[in-house]
VOPAGU-2260 file (C-alpha; in pm, 1 decimal, decimal comma):
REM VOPAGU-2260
SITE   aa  ch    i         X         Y         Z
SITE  UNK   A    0       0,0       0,0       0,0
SITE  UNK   A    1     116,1     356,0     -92,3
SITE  UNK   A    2     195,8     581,3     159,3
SITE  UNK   A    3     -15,3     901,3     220,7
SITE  UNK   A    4     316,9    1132,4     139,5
SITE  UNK   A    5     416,4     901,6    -154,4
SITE  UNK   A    6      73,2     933,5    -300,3
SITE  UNK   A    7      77,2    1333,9    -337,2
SITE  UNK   A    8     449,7    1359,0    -365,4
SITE  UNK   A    9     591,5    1524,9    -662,4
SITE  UNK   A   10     940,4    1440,2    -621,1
SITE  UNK   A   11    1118,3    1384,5    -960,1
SITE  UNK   A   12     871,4    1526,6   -1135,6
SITE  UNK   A   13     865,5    1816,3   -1397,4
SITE  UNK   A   14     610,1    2105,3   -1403,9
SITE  UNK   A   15     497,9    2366,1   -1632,7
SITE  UNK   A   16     243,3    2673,1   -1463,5
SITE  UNK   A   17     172,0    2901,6   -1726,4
SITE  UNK   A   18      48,4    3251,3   -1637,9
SITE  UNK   A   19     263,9    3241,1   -1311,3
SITE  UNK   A   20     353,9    3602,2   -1372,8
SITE  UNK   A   21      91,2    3690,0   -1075,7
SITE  UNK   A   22    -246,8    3500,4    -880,0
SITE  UNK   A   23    -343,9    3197,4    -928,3
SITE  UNK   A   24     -28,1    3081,6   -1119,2
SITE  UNK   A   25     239,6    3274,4    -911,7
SITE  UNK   A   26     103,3    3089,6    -600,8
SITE  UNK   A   27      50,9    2717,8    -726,1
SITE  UNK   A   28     384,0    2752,1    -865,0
SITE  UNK   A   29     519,7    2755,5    -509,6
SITE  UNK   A   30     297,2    2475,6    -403,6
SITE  UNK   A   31     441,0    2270,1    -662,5
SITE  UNK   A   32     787,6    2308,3    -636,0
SITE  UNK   A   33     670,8    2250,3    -203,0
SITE  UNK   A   34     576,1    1909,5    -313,2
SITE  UNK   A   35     925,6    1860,9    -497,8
SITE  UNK   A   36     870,2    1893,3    -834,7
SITE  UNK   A   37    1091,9    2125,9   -1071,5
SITE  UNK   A   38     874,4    2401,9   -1204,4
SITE  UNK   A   39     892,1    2570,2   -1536,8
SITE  UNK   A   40     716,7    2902,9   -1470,1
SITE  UNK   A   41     586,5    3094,6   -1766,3
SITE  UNK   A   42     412,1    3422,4   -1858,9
SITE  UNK   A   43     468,2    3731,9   -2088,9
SITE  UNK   A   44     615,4    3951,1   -1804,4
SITE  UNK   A   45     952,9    3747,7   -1801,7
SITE  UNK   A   46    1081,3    3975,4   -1573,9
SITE  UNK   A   47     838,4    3880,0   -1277,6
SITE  UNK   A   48     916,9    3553,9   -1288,5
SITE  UNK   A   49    1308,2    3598,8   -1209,5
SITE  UNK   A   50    1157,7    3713,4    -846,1
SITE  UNK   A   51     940,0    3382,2    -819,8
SITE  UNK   A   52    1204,6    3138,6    -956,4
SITE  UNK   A   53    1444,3    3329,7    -624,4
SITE  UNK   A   54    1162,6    3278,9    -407,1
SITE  UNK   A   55    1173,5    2911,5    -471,1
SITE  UNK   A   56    1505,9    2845,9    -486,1
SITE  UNK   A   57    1536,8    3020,3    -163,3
SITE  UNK   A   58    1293,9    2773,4       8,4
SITE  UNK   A   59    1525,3    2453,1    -146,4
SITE  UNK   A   60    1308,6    2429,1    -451,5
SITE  UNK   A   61    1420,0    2373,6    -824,3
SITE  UNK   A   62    1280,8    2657,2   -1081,7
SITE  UNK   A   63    1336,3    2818,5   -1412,7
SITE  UNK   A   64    1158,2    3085,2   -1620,0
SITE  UNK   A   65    1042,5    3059,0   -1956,4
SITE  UNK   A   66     900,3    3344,1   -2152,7
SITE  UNK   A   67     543,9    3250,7   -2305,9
SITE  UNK   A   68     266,8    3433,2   -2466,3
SITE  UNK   A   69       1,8    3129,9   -2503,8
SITE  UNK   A   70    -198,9    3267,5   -2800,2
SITE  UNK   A   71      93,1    3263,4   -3029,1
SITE  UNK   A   72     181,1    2941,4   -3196,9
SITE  UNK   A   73     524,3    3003,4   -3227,5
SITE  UNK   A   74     600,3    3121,7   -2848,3
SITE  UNK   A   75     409,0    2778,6   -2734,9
SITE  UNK   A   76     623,3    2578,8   -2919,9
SITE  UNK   A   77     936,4    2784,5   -2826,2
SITE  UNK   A   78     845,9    2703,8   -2461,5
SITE  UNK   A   79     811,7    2340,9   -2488,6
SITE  UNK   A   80    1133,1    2383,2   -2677,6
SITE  UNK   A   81    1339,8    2505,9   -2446,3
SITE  UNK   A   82    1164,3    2237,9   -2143,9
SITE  UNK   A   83    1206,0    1966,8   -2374,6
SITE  UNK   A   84    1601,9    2052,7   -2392,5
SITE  UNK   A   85    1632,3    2043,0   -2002,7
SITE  UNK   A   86    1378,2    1777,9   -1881,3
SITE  UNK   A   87    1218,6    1622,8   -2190,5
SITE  UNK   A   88     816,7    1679,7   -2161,4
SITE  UNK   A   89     654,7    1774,2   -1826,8
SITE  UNK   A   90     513,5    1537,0   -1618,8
SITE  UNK   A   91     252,4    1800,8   -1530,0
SITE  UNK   A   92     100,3    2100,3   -1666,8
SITE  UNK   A   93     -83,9    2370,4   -1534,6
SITE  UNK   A   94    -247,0    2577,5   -1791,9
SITE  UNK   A   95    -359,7    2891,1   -1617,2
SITE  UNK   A   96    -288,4    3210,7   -1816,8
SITE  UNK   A   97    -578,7    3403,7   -1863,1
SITE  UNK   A   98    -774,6    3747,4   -1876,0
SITE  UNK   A   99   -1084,9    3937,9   -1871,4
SITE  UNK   A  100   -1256,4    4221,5   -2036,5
SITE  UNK   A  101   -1555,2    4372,2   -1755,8
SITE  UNK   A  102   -1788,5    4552,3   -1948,2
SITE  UNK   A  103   -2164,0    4526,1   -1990,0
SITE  UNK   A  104   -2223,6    4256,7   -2312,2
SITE  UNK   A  105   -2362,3    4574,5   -2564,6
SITE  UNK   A  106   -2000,8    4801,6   -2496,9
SITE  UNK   A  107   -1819,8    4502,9   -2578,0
SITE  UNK   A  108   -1657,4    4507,7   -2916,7
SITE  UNK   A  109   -1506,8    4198,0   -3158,9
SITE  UNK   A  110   -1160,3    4327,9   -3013,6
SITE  UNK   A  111   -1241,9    4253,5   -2676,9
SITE  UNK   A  112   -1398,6    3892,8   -2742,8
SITE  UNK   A  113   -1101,2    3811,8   -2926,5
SITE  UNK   A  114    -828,7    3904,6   -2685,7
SITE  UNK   A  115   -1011,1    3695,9   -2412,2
SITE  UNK   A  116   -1098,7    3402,8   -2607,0
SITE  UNK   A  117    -727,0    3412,7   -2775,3
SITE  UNK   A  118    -554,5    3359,5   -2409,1
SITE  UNK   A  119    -788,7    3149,9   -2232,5
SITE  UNK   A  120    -961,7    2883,1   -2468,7
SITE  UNK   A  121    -744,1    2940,5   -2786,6
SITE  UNK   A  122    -417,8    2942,3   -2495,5
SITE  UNK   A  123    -525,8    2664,2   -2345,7
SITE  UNK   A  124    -602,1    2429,2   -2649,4
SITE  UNK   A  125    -220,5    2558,4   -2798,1
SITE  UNK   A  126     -96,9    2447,2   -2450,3
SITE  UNK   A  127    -232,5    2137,0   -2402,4
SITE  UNK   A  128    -232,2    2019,4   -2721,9
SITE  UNK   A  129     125,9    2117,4   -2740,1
SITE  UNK   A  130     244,9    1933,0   -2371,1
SITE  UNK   A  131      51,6    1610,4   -2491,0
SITE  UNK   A  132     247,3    1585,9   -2828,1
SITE  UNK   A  133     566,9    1611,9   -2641,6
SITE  UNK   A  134     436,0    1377,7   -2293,6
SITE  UNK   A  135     343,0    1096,1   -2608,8
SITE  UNK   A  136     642,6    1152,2   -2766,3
SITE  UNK   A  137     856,6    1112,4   -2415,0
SITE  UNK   A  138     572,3     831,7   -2325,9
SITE  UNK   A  139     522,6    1060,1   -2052,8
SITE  UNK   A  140     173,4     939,4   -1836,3
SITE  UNK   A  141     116,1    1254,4   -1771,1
SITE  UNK   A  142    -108,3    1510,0   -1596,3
SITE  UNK   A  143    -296,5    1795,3   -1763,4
SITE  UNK   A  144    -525,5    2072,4   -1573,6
SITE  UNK   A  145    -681,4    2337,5   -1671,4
SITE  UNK   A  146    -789,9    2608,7   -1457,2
SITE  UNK   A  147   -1118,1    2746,4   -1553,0
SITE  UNK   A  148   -1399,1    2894,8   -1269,2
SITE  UNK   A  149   -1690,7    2853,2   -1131,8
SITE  UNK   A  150   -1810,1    3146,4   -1434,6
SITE  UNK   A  151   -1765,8    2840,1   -1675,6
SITE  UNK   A  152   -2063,3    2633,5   -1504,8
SITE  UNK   A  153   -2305,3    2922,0   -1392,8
SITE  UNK   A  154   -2329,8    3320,9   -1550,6
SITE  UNK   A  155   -2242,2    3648,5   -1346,5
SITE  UNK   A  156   -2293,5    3989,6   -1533,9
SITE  UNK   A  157   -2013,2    4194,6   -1745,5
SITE  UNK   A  158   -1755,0    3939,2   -1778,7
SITE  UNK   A  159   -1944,8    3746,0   -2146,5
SITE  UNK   A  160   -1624,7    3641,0   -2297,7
SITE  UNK   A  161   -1488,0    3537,1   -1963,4
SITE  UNK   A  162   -1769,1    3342,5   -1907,2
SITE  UNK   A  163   -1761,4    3189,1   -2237,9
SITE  UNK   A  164   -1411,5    3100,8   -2202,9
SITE  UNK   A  165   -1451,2    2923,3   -1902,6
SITE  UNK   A  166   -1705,2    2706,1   -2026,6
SITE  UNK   A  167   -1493,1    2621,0   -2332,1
SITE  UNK   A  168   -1220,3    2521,2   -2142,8
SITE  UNK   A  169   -1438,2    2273,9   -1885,9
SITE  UNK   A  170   -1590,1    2111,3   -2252,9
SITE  UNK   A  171   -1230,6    2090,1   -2388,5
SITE  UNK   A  172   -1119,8    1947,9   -2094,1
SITE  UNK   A  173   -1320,9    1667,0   -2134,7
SITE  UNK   A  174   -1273,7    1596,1   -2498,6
SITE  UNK   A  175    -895,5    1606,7   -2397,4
SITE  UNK   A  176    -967,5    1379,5   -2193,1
SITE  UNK   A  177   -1103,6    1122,5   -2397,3
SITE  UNK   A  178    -880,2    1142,0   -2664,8
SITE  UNK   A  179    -563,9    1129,9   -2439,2
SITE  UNK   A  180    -694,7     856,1   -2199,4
SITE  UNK   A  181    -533,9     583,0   -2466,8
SITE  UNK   A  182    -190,3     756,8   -2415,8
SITE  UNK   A  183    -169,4     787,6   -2042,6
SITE  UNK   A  184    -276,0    1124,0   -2002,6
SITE  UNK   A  185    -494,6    1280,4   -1768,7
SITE  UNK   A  186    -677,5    1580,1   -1846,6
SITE  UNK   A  187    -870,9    1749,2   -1591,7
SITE  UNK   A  188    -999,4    2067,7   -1495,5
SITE  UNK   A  189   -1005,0    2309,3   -1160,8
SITE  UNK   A  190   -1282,7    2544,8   -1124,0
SITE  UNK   A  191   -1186,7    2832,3    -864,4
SITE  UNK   A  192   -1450,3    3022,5    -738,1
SITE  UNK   A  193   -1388,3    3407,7    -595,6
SITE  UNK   A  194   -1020,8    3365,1    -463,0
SITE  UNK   A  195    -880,5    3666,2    -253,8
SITE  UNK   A  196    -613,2    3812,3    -485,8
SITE  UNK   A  197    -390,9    4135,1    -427,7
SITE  UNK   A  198    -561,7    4282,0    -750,2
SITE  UNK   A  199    -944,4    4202,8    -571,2
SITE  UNK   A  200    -861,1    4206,9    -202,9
SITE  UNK   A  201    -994,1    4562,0    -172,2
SITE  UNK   A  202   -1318,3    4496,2    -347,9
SITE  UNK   A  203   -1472,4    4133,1    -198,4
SITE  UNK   A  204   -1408,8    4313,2     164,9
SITE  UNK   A  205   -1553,9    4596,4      61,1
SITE  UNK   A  206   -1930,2    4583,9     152,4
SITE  UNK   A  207   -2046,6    4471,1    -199,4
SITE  UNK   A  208   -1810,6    4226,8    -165,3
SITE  UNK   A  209   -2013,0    4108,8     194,9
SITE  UNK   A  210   -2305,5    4150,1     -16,4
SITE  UNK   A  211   -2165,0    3879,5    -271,2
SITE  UNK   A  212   -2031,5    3659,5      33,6
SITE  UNK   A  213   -2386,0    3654,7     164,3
SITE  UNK   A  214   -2478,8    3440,1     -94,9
SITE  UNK   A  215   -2194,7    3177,6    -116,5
SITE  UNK   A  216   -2366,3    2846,2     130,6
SITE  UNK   A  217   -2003,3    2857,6     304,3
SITE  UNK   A  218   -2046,3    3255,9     358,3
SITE  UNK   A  219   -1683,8    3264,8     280,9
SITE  UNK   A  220   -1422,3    3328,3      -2,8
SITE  UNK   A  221   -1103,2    3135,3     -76,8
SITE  UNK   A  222    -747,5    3167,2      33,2
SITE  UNK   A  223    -476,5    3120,0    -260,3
SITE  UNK   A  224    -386,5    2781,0      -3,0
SITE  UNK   A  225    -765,9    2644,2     -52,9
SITE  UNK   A  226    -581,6    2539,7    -359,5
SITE  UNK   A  227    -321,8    2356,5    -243,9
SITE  UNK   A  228    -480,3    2019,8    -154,2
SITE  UNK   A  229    -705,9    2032,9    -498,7
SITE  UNK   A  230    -401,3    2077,8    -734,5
SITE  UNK   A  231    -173,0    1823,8    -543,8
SITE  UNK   A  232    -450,6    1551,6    -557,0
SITE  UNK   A  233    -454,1    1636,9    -964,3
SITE  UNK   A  234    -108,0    1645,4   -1030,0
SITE  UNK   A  235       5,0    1330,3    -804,1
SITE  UNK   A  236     -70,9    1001,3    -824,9
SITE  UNK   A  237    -313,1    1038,4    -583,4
SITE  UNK   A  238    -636,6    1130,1    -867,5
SITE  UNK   A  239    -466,2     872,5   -1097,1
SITE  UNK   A  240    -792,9     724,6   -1207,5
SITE  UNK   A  241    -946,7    1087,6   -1263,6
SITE  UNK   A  242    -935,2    1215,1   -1592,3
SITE  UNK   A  243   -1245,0    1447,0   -1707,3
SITE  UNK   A  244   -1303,5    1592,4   -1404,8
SITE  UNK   A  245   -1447,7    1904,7   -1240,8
SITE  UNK   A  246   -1283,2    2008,5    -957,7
SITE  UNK   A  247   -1432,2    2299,8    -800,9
SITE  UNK   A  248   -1320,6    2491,7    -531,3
SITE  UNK   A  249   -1569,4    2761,2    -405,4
SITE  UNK   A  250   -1736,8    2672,0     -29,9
SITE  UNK   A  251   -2044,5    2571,2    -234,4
SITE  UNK   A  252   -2126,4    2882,4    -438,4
SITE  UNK   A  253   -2187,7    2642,1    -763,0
SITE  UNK   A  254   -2474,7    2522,7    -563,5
SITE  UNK   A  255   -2642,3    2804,4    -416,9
SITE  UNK   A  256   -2966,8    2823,4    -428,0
SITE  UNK   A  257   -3133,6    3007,1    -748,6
């Protein structure tokens, strides 16, 4: 029988975190490279990440930055490049670049839907698709997830194209998941709900943001480290028959009352 530690170690394993420039990535970077694997951390601002990749290599951990704009073709492959020469293909991949446009549906224009959609379906696709060519080339079993939201299962005003997205990303997910199953390859997804950010912090404890808490069944929102436990079960051997899956994270606000 496999040890509780041995079933969500990482040790000796490789990791890519896109979007780890700031939030969601920046921090499950850290928890990665906590659980000893070696973390490629990528985003646009290349220059952020030299501060994360100190950060864990002053806690004992094993890092390196790679630049990365995931709705360019090129820069995707360039990334998996330049992994593939160090470590061969990732054992794990975190694909969680993305952005939103907040505007009311009518001001949005074609611009706007395209810049989301391009990073965070079009990004993820590139990404994934990308990391399994190169895990089945390595015969890598490896493990994919996606981070999408809680705004990919239900609908919250201003954010369309985010919304959208989102729910892209849970349906390609699964798809991925089918198709890859054959190679080894899991593929599933996390679904965040409001997480307490530096960018946000001001706003959900304002008191609209009370007013939003009211209605999530736990009456609370999430800590970056609500995450921690999720994305180590999906990365380590310990969801090794989940593949497909919805993981959502949110103190029950997908099933608050209507």
């Amino acid at each position: 029988m496999t040890s509780l530690p041995a079933l969500f170690s990482l040790n000796g394993r490789s990791a890519l975190v896109t979007g780890a420039s700031s939030g969601i990535g920046h921090h499950l970077a850290q928890t990665l490279a906590a659980a000893g694997a070696r973390v490629f951390v990528a985003a646009r601002r290349t220059d952020r990440l030299q501060s994360l990749v100190q950060t864990i290599r002053g806690t004992g951990g094993h890092a390196d930055a790679v630049a990365l704009d995931v709705s360019d073709a090129a820069s995707v492959r360039a990334c998996f490049d330049a992994i593939e020469a160090s470590v061969g293909a990732p054992d794990i991949v975190i694909s969680n670049a993305g952005t939103t446009v907040a505007k009311p549906a009518l001001d949005q224009t074609e611009q706007d839907w395209d810049d989301v959609l391009d990073t965070n379906l079009k990004g993820v696709w590139m990404v994934d698709t990308e990391a399994a060519r190169r895990m089945v080339r390595h015969s890598v079993h490896g493990s994919i997830i996606n981070v999408a939201s809680i705004l990919g299962a239900r609908v919250a005003g201003a954010v369309i194209g985010y919304s959208a997205s989102k729910a892209g990303v849970i349906q390609l997910t699964k798809s991925l998941a089918l198709e890859l199953a054959r190679h080894g390859i899991r593929v599933n997804a996390l679904l965040p709900g409001y997480v307490i950010t530096d960018l946000n912090r001001d706003f959900l404890l304002s008191d609209a943001g009370k007013r939003l808490q009211s209605r999530v069944p736990g009456r609370r929102f999430c800590e970056m480290t609500d995450l921690d436990g999720p994305i180590l079960m999906l990365a380590s051997d310990a969801s090794r028959a989940m593949t497909g899956a919805e993981v959502a994270v949110d103190w029950g606000h997908l099933v608050s009352s209507l």
